[in-house]
C-alpha positions as a Markdown table, in Angstrom:
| # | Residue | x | y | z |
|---|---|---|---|---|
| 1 | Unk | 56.4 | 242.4 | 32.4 |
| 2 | Unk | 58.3 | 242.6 | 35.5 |
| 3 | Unk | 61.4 | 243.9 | 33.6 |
| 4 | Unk | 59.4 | 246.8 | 31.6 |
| 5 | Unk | 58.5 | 248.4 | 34.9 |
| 6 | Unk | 62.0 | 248.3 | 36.2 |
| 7 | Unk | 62.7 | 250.2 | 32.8 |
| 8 | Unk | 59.6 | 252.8 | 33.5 |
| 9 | Unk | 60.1 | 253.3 | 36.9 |
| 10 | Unk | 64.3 | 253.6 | 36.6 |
| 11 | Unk | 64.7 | 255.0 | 33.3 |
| 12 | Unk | 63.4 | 258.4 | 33.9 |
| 13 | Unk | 64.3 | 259.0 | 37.3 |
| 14 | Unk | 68.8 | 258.0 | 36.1 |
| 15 | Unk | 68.2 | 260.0 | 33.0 |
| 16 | Unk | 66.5 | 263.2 | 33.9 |
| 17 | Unk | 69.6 | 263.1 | 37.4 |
| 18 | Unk | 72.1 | 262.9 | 34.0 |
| 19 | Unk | 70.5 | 265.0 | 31.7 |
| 20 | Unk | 70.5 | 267.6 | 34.0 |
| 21 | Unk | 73.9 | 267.1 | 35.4 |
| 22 | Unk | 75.1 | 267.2 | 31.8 |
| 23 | Unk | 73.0 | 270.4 | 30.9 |
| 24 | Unk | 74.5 | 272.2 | 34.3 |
| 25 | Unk | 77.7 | 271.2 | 33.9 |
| 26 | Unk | 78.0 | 272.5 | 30.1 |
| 27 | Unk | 76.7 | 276.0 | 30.9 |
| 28 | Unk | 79.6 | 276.3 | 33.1 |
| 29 | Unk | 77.4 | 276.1 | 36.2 |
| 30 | Unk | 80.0 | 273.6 | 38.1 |
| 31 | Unk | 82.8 | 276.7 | 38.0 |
| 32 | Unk | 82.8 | 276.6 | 42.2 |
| 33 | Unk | 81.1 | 273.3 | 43.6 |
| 34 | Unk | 80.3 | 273.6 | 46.9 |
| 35 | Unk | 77.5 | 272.0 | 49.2 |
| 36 | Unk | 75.1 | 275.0 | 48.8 |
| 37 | Unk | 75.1 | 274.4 | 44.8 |
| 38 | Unk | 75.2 | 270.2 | 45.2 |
| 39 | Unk | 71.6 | 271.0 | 47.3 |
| 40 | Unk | 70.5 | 273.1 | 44.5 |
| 41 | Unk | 70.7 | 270.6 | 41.7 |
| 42 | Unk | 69.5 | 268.1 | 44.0 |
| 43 | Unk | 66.4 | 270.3 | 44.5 |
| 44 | Unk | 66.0 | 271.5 | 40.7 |
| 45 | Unk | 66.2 | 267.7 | 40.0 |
| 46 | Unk | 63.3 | 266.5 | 42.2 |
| 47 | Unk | 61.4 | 269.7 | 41.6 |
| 48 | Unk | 61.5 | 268.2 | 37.7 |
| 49 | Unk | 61.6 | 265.0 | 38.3 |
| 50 | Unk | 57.7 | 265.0 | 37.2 |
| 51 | Unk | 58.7 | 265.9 | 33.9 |
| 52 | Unk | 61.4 | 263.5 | 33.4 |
| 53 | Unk | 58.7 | 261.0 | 34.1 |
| 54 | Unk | 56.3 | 262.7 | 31.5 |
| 55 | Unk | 58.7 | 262.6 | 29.0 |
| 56 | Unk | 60.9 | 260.0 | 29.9 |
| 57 | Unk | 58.3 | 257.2 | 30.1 |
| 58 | Unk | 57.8 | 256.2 | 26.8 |
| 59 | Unk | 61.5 | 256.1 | 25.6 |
| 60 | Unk | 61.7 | 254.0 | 28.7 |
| 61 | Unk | 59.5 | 251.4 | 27.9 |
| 62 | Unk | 61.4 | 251.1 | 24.3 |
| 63 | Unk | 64.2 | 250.7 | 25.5 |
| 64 | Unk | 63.2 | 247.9 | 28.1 |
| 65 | Unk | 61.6 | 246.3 | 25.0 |
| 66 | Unk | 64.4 | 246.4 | 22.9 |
| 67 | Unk | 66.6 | 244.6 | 26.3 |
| 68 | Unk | 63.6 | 242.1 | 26.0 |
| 69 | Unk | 64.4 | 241.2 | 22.5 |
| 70 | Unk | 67.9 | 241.0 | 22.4 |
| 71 | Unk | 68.2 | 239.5 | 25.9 |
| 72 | Unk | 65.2 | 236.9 | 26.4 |
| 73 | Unk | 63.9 | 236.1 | 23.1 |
| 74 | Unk | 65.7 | 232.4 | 21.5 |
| 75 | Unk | 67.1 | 232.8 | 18.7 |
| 76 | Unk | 65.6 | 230.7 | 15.7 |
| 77 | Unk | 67.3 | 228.2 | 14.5 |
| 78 | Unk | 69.0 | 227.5 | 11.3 |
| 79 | Unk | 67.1 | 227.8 | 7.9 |
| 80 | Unk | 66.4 | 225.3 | 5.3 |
| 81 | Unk | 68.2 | 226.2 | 2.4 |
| 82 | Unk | 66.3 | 226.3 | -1.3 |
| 83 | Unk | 69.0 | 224.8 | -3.2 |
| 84 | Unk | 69.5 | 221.9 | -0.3 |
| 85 | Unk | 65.9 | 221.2 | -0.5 |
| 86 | Unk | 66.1 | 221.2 | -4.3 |
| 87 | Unk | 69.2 | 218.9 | -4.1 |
| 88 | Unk | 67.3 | 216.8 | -1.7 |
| 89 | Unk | 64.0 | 216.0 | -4.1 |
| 90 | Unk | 66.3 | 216.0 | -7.2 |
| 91 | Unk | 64.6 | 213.4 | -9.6 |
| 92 | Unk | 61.4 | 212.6 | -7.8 |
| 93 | Unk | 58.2 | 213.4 | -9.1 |
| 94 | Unk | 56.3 | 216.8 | -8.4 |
| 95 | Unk | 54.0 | 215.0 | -5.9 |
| 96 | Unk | 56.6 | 212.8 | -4.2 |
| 97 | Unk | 59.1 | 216.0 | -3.9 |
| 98 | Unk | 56.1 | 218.4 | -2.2 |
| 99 | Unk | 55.4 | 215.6 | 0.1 |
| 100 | Unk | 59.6 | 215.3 | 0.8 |
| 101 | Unk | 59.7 | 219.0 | 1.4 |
| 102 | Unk | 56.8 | 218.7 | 3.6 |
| 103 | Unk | 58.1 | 216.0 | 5.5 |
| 104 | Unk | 62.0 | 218.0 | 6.2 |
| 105 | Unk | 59.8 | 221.2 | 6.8 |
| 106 | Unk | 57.8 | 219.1 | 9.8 |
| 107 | Unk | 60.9 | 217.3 | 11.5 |
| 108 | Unk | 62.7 | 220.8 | 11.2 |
| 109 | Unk | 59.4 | 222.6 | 12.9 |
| 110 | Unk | 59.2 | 219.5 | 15.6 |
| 111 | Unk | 63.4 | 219.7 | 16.0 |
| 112 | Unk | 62.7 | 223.5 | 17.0 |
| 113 | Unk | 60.1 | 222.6 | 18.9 |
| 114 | Unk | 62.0 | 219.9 | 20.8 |
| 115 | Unk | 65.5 | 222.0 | 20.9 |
| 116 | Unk | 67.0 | 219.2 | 18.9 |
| 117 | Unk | 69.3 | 219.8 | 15.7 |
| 118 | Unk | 67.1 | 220.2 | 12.4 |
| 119 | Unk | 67.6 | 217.1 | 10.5 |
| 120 | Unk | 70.1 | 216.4 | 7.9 |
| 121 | Unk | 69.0 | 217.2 | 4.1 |
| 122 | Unk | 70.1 | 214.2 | 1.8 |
| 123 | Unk | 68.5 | 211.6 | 0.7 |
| 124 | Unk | 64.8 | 211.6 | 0.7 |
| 125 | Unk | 62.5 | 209.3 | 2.9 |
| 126 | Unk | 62.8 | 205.5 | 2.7 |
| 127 | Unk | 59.1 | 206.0 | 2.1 |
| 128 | Unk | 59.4 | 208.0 | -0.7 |
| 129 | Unk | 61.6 | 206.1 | -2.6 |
| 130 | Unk | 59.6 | 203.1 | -2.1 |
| 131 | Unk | 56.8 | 204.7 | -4.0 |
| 132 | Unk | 59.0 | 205.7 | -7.0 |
């Protein structure tokens, strides 16, 4: 939460300094630079800076969430493949192959949970073949 009102509070306040800095310099405003035309801009850009917040807040707060997702959220681990899973419960029953499937699904759920590797896809359970 912190970070998104970093983004609001910082966001509008650099970009509305650049966007008009960009805007003044391309109509040719910048010909002579002095002091006197450095105060101006400073003093057009706080005289708008209200408006840079009215329509710089929004676009702000996107762009602090889209730093949250690419920076903070974990990344999922890998996937259980169909045709591993299908390799995996080759020649069981229907019954004893749901109940294989469930049981990789669960130890791949608790190994994210747990930050561990997913488990390997082979063989199924001692359990399972017991019951065959």
């Amino acid at each position: 939460m912190k970070r998104y009102l970093v983004f609001a509070l910082v966001g509008p306040f650099v970009g509305g300094f650049l966007l008009l800095l960009t805007t003044t310099y391309q109509s040719g405003y910048w010909a002579q630079t002095n002091l006197g035309e450095v105060g101006k801009l400073f003093a057009v850009f706080f005289k708008s800076l209200q408006y840079s917040y009215l329509f710089g807040f929004l676009p702000s707060l996107m762009i602090g969430a889209v730093d949250d997702i690419l920076i903070h959220v974990r990344r999922i681990g890998p996937v259980l493949r169909h045709d591993e899973l299908r390799a995996a419960t080759q020649g069981l029953a229907r019954s004893a192959a749901h109940k294989e499937v469930t049981r990789l699904v669960r130890l791949a759920v608790e190994a994210l949970r747990d930050g561990t590797p997913p488990p390997e896809i082979g063989r199924p359970g001692r359990l399972l073949e017991a019951s065959r």
